[in-house]
Steps between C-alpha positions, in 0.01 A plus 500: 500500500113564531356806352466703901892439513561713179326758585701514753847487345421669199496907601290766268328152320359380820383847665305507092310153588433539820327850414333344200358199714393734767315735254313101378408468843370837578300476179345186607444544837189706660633833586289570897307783528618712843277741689609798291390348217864507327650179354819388738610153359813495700381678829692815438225685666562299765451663865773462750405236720778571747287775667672771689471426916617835579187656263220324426333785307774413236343143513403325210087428559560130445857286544647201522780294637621183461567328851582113394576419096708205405871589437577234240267326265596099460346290250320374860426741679275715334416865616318637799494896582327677800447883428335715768271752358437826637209763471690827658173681368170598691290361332510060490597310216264312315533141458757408185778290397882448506624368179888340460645492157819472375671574151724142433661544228663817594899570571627766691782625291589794689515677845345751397205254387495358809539772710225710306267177528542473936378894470215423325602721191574185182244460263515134527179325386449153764250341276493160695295456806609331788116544680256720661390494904210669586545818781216577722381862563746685726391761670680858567867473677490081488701288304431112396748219420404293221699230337515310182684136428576391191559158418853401318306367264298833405500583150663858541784351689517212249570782260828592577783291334816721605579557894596876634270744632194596337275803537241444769148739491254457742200723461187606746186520311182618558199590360645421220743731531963467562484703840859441598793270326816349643792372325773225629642214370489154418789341468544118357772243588642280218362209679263320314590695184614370157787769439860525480684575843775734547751514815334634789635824656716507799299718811672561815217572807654636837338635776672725798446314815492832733278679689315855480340515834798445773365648827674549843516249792411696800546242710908462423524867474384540872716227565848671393387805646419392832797255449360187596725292338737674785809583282690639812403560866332881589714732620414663872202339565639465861608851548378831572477702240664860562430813349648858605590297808186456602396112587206353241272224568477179298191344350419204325230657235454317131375594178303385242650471151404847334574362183266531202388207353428466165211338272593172319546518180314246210622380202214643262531344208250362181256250580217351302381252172750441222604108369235271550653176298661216681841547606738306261826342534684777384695552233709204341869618468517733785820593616407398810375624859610827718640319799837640418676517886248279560290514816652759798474428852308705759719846580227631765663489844518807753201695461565815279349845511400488105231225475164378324139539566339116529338646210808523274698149676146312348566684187867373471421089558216536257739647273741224548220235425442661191886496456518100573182468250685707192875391477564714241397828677878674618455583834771791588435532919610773697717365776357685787130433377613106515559566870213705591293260364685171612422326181743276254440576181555338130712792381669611219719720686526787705481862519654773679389535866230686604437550095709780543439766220884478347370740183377787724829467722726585209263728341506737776871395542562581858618265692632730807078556509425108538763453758396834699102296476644147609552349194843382433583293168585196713152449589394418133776344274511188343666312796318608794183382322617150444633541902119576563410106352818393670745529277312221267626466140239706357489779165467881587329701299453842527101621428463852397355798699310798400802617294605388193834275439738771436830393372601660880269295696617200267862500635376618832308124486823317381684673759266372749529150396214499245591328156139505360193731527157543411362795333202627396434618138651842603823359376593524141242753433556396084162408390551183215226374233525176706557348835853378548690315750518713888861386563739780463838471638678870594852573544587661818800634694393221768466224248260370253130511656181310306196671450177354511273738344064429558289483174325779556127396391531183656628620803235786537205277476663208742509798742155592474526827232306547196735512190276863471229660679277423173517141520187450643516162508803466748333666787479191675754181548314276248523769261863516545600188460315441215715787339817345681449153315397699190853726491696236558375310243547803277818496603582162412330538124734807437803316455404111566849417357756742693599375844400775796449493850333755670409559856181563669472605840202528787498770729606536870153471622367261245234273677564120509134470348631738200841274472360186474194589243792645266769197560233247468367709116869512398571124581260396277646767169596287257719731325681615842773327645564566876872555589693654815667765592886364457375346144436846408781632642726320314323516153647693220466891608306734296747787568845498702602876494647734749208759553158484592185631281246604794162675429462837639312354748755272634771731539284809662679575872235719579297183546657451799423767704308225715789381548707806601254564786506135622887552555455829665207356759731194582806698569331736698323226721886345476663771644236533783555132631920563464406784704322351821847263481803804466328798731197312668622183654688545800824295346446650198578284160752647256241563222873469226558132645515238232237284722264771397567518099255349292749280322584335830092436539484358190796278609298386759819552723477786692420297809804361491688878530249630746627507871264267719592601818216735566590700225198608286686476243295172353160622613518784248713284258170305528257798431720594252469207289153530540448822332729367247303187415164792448724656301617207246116419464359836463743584201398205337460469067109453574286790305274533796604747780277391801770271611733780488319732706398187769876441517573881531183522751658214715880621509329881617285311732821288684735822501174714692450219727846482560579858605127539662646220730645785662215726641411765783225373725203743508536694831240715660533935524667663716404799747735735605475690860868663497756645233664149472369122488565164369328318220540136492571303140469149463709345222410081378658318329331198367818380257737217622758659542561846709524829331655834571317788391455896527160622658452855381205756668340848387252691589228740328554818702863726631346498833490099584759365343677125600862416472546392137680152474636215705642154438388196548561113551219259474555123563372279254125373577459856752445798620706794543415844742622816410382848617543850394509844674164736481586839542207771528542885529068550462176264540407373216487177268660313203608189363811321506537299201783234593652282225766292437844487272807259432823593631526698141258737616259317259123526598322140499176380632227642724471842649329536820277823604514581836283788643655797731278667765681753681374746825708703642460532899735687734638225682898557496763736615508673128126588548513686819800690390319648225266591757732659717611700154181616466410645835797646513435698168147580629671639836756708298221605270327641788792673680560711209132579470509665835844606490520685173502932484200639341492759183452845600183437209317274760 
C-alpha cells in the first residue's frame, strides 16, 4: 500500500503528516499579497462570490462563478474551467489575471475539512499551478467569461499520484493584487493512476417523474358543463315553463364558459456548464439498467380536465431521451403524468397518482376532511396506480410529500398497497461519523415497509442547493457538481472496504439539461458503482426497528396549514356543485347517492349506477369527478403551491360558472301611475338540464314595496317569465333588488336592480272617494261655523 493510502487508514498518524507536509508546502510556496495588504495563503479572506440578488449593496466589489469545469479528471482528458468574472463595483476593473492551482498531494480526511474548504475557510496551501488566463478590463456592472485548458499532460496535474478530490483555488488578480478568490474542487479518477484500487461504492440515482405545473383544460371543463358529451336528454325543452301559474316563454340563449383559466405551469429547474469529458461506457460491473416493468404503453385516451402546457409535454420526452441515454438513472413516473403527457417511458417504477402528498394526509390525520374536498383513498393506492398503466406488472413506490415518514404515514402507505418508499434525509434524524447504507426496513401494524432514505449532501446539490449559503463556489451548476463528484468520492475513501449503498435523488422539477450533465459525471466515477432501486431494496438494512427518528422539521403539523386551507377551498367549491344537483336542478340528484361518493369516482364506476334516462344524475356525476381529479392534483407531495391554488382557482371557477348558469336577465325600470302594477322578471337558464328555483324581490322604501317571492321552472337551454305585484301608497322611487335561491332558501348567483318610479294620479274609484270625504268634512266644517251660539264675551 502506497504512502497516500496510509494516511488514510492510519487515524491521529495520518492527520500528523498531512499537517506536517502541508506546513513544507506553505513554507515553500509564495504566500500572494491581497489588496489589504494581509498574507491569505489559503483564501480565508476570501469574498463571497455568490453575491446576494435580493441586495446588491451586500455585494462583494468583485466575484466569480464557475459556469463549465470538468467533473472528472482522466489521465486523458486534462482540465478546462470557464469562470465568469464580475465587477458589481462603479468603478471598472483593471485588466489582470485568473490563476488555477491546485494542492495534489492533499487528502481530505474529514467533513469537516471538506466542508470548511467549499466555504472558503481551510488554510490549505495549493502550491501547484494549473495556469494563468489573462482578463480584460471590465467595466462597472459587467461581467466576462474567461477560460483556461489544461493539457493532461500539464505538470500540476501530472503531480497527483492518488485519485479523490483535491482542493481547487482560483484567484482574480490585479494590479498585482488577490481581489477576489474562489474555492472548488478537483477531483481525480484512478484511471491512469499507479495505485491500489478498492471496491467502488454502491449509489442509487432516482428521479420523480411528476409534474409541478398541472393547469386546467378549459376546453373539457366547458364541455361537461354545457354537457356536450350529452350524458342524458334536457328536460322540458319542449314545454312551457310555469311559474305562479302564469305561462313563460322559451328561449334558446347560450353562454360562454365563465370558467377561469389558468397559467401553465414550467418545470424550472437547473440548467447550465458542468462535465465536459467524453461520455464513457459506464461503469464495468453495474448491476444493470432501470427498465424494471419495462416500457408502458400509452394511457392518454378521453381528454381530461388536469393536463400539460406544450411547454411541460416537451419537457417530459426530453426527459425520457435522457432516460434512454442513462440506463442506470431510476425513473419512478407518476401514472397520471404518463398520460398527460402520452409518453412510454424506461421506468423504474411508479408512484402514487397525482404524486399525492401521503405524509401531509396522515399528518393532519383527517380523512373525513379529504373526502368532504373530493379526495377519497381509492384515488391514490397502490392498485389504482398500476390500473392507470393498465394494470402492467410494474413496482409502486410511494415518494414522500412535504411531511416526513412518520411511523403513521408508514402503515398508512402499506395499507395502501405501498411496500417501499422514498424518503428524504428527514428520516432517522441520528447524525453518524460516516455515511451508511439508506435501506431501513420498519415494522408496522400493516406489514414490514422498506425505507429508502436520500444522502442528504448528495441529494441537496443534485437538486440544485448549496451544501451552505457560504459555499461560494456552488452558486452555479458547475460548481455543484464539482462538489457532487468530490463528496462522493469522500464518501467512498471513508470506508473503501465496508459495503454501502446509498441513494441520491433529483428533484421534481430537475431539468433534463441538469440530469444528464450529472448522470453522464457519475458514469464516468471510477469509485461509484451505479445500481437500482430493487438492488437497494433488497440489500442488507441499516436499521429494521419499529419507530421512526424524524427531525423536528419532519414531524411539524403546523407545516401544513397550506394544506388545511386547500381542503377547506375544495369542499366548499364541492358542496356548491352538489348543490346546483340536490336543490337547483329541476330533478334534483340525491347529493347521499353512492354515484356521487368520491370512492365510486375513483372507481371509475359511477356511470354505471347513474340513471340515463334523462336523469342528471351522470351529468353531475361527471362534474363531480372533475372537481375531484383538481382535487387529487392540487394536494399533491410537490413543495410548490402554485399548482395548488390553479387547481383550487379552477374547481371555484367550474362551481361559479355552474350556478351563474342560472341568471336574471337585466330588465329595464319601472314607472308606476296607480297603487298597484306588475314588474316583469326574466329567469335563463343556460345549463342542460332545467332547473327549479325561488325568485325573491325587495324594495328600499315601506311605501313601494313588491310581493316578496315566487317559484319558478326554467327549461333547460331557456327562459323563464315571472312577475311580481308593485304596490304604492305615495309617489316616489326605489330599487328592487331581485335575486335568486335554491329550493333551501339558499341565495346563489346574480342579483338584479330594478328601479321604481311611482306618481300617484286620481284615476280610480278609491281616489274620488277620498274626495267625496273631504268635501264633505269641508261642508260640515262650515255648517258648524255658521251654526254655532256665540259667547256672551263677543
Amino acid at each position: 500500500m502506497n504512502l497516500p493510502a496510509v494516511l488514510r487508514h492510519h487515524g491521529l498518524l495520518a492527520r500528523t503528516l498531512i499537517v506536517l507536509l502541508a506546513f513544507v508546502a506553505l513554507v515553500a510556496s509564495p504566500l500572494p499579497v491581497h489588496a489589504d495588504d494581509t498574507d491569505d495563503p489559503a483564501g480565508s479572506s476570501q469574498i463571497d462570490g455568490s453575491g446576494d440578488a435580493g441586495d446588491i449593496g451586500n455585494r462583494p466589489k468583485q466575484s466569480l462563478t464557475i459556469e463549465r469545469s470538468t467533473a472528472v479528471v482522466t489521465d486523458s482528458s486534462g482540465f478546462h474551467v470557464t469562470v465568469m468574472v464580475a465587477n458589481n463595483n462603479d468603478k471598472p476593473t483593471p485588466a489582470g489575471r485568473l490563476d488555477v492551482s491546485v494542492n495534489a498531494l492533499f487528502t481530505f480526511v474529514s467533513r469537516t475539512d471538506i466542508q470548511a474548504w467549499a466555504e472558503g475557510d481551510a488554510p490549505i496551501p495549493t502550491p501547484n499551478g494549473l495556469g494563468s488566463v489573462q482578463v480584460p478590463v471590465i467595466a462597472p456592472g459587467s461581467t466576462v467569461s474567461v477560460t483556461l485548458d489544461v493539457p493532461s499532460n500539464h505538470q500540476g496535474l501530472a503531480a497527483i499520484s492518488t485519485w479523490g478530490p483535491k482542493p481547487l483555488l482560483i484567484s482574480y488578480i490585479a494590479d498585482g493584487q488577490i481581489l477576489t478568490n474562489l474555492t472548488s474542487f478537483l477531483t481525480r479518477s484512478a484511471d491512469g493512476l499507479d495505485t491500489a484500487q478498492t471496491p467502488a461504492m454502491n449509489l442509487t440515482v432516482a428521479m420523480p417523474l411528476t409534474a409541478d405545473g398541472w393547469q386546467a383544460d378549459t376546453d373539457v371543463v366547458d364541455a361537461l358543463i354545457t354537457d356536450k358529451n350529452g350524458t342524458g336528454t334536457t328536460n322540458g325543452t319542449n314545454g312551457n315553463a310555469t311559474s305562479s301559474g302564469k305561462p313563460g316563454t322559451i328561449g334558446g340563449n347560450s353562454s360562454g364558459n365563465g370558467s377561469e383559466s389558468s397559467d401553465a405551469g414550467t418545470n424550472s429547474g437547473s440548467s447550465g456548464g458542468g462535465n465536459d469529458a467524453a461520455a464513457g461506457n459506464g461503469n464495468a460491473g453495474s448491476s444493470g439498467n432501470s427498465t424494471g416493468s419495462g416500457k408502458t404503453e400509452s394511457t392518454k385516451t378521453d381528454p381530461q380536465p388536469v393536463t400539460l402546457s406544450e411547454q411541460e409535454e416537451d419537457s417530459a420526452h426530453t426527459l425520457m431521451e435522457v432516460a434512454e441515454r442513462h440506463r442506470n438513472l431510476q425513473v419512478v413516473a407518476d401514472p397520471l403524468y404518463l398520460r398527460a403527457a402520452n409518453i412510454e417511458p424506461i421506468m423504474a417504477g411508479i408512484m402514487q397518482p397525482a404524486d399525492f402528498d401521503i405524509t401531509a394526509y396522515t399528518a393532519i390525520g383527517n380523512e373525513r376532511a379529504y373526502r368532504k374536498a373530493g379526495v377519497d383513498e381509492a384515488q391514490w393506492n397502490a392498485d389504482q396506480a398500476k390500473a392507470l398503466v393498465n394494470g402492467k406488472s410494474v413496482t409502486t413506490y410511494a415518494w414522500q410529500g412535504n411531511a416526513g415518514w412518520s411511523l403513521k404515514a408508514l402503515t398508512k402507505a402499506r395499507e395502501q398497497g405501498y411496500s417501499t418508499v422514498i424518503a428524504d434525509d428527514s428520516f432517522d434524524a441520528e447524525t453518524t461519523d460516516t455515511v451508511h447504507t439508506g435501506t431501513y426496513v420498519v415494522n408496522t401494524s400493516a406489514g414490514d415497509v422498506t425505507v429508502l432514505k436520500e444522502q442528504a449532501e448528495l441529494s441537496a446539490l443534485a437538486q440544485g442547493q448549496a451544501t451552505s449559503k457560504d459555499a461560494a463556489g456552488e452558486t452555479s451548476d458547475a460548481g455543484r457538481l464539482a462538489r457532487l463528484l468530490a463528496q462522493s468520492a469522500f464518501y467512498q475513501m471513508e470506508q473503501p472496504y465496508t459495503a454501502r449503498n446509498l441513494l441520491m435523488t433529483f428533484s421534481r422539477a430537475s431539468s433534463s439539461g441538469w440530469v444528464d450533465q450529472v448522470m453522464g459525471a457519475l458514469e464516468q466515477a471510477s469509485w461509484l458503482r451505479l445500481t437500482d432501486l430493487e438492488t437497494m431494496a433488497k440489500t442488507e438494512p441499516y436499521s429494521v426497528s419499529d419507530t421512526v427518528n424524524l427531525s423536528d422539521a419532519a414531524t411539524d403539523a403546523s407545516a401544513q396549514s397550506g394544506t388545511r386551507t386547500v381542503l377547506d377551498q375544495l369542499n366548499g367549491s364541492r358542496k356548491d356543485i352538489l348543490r346546483l344537483g340536490e336543490a337547483v336542478l329541476k330533478q334534483g340528484v340525491d347529493s347521499d347517492s353512492p354515484a356521487l361518493d368520491p370512492q365510486a369516482l375513483a372507481r371509475q364506476d359511477a356511470k354505471d349506477t347513474a340513471s340515463r334516462n334523462g336523469d342528471p344524475t351522470e351529468w353531475v356525476v361527471s362534474l363531480l369527478a372533475a372537481h375531484d381529479d383538481f382535487a387529487l392534483h392540487a394536494l399533491s407531495g410537490t413543495s410548490r403551491n402554485d399548482t395548488a391554488q390553479r387547481m383550487v382557482n379552477a374547481t371555484r371557477a367550474m362551481a361559479d360558472t355552474l350556478l351563474g348558469k342560472v341568471s336574471i336577465t337585466p330588465s329595464e325600470s319601472v314607472s308606476v301611475f296607480s297603487e298597484s302594477a306588475k314588474m316583469p322578471v326574466t329567469i335563463s337558464n343556460k345549463l342542460p338540464y332545467a332547473v327549479s328555483v325561488t325568485v325573491n324581490s325587495i324594495t328600499d322604501s315601506m311605501q313601494i314595496v313588491t310581493s316578496r317571492s315566487t317559484t319558478v321552472d326554467v327549461p333547460a337551454n331557456g327562459e323563464a317569465q315571472v312577475s311580481f305585484t308593485i304596490r304604492v301608497s305615495t309617489s316616489g322611487s326605489t330599487t328592487a333588488h331581485v335575486s335568486l335561491a335554491d329550493r333551501d332558501g339558499r341565495a346563489f348567483g346574480n342579483v338584479q336592480d330594478t328601479a321604481i318610479t311611482s306618481v300617484m294620479r286620481i284615476s280610480d274609484m278609491s281616489g274620488f272617494v277620498i274626495i267625496g270625504f273631504a268635501v264633505l268634512l269641508g261642508i260640515m266644517g262650515l255648517w258648524r261655523q255658521f251654526n254655532r251660539k256665540k259667547d256672551p264675551d263677543e
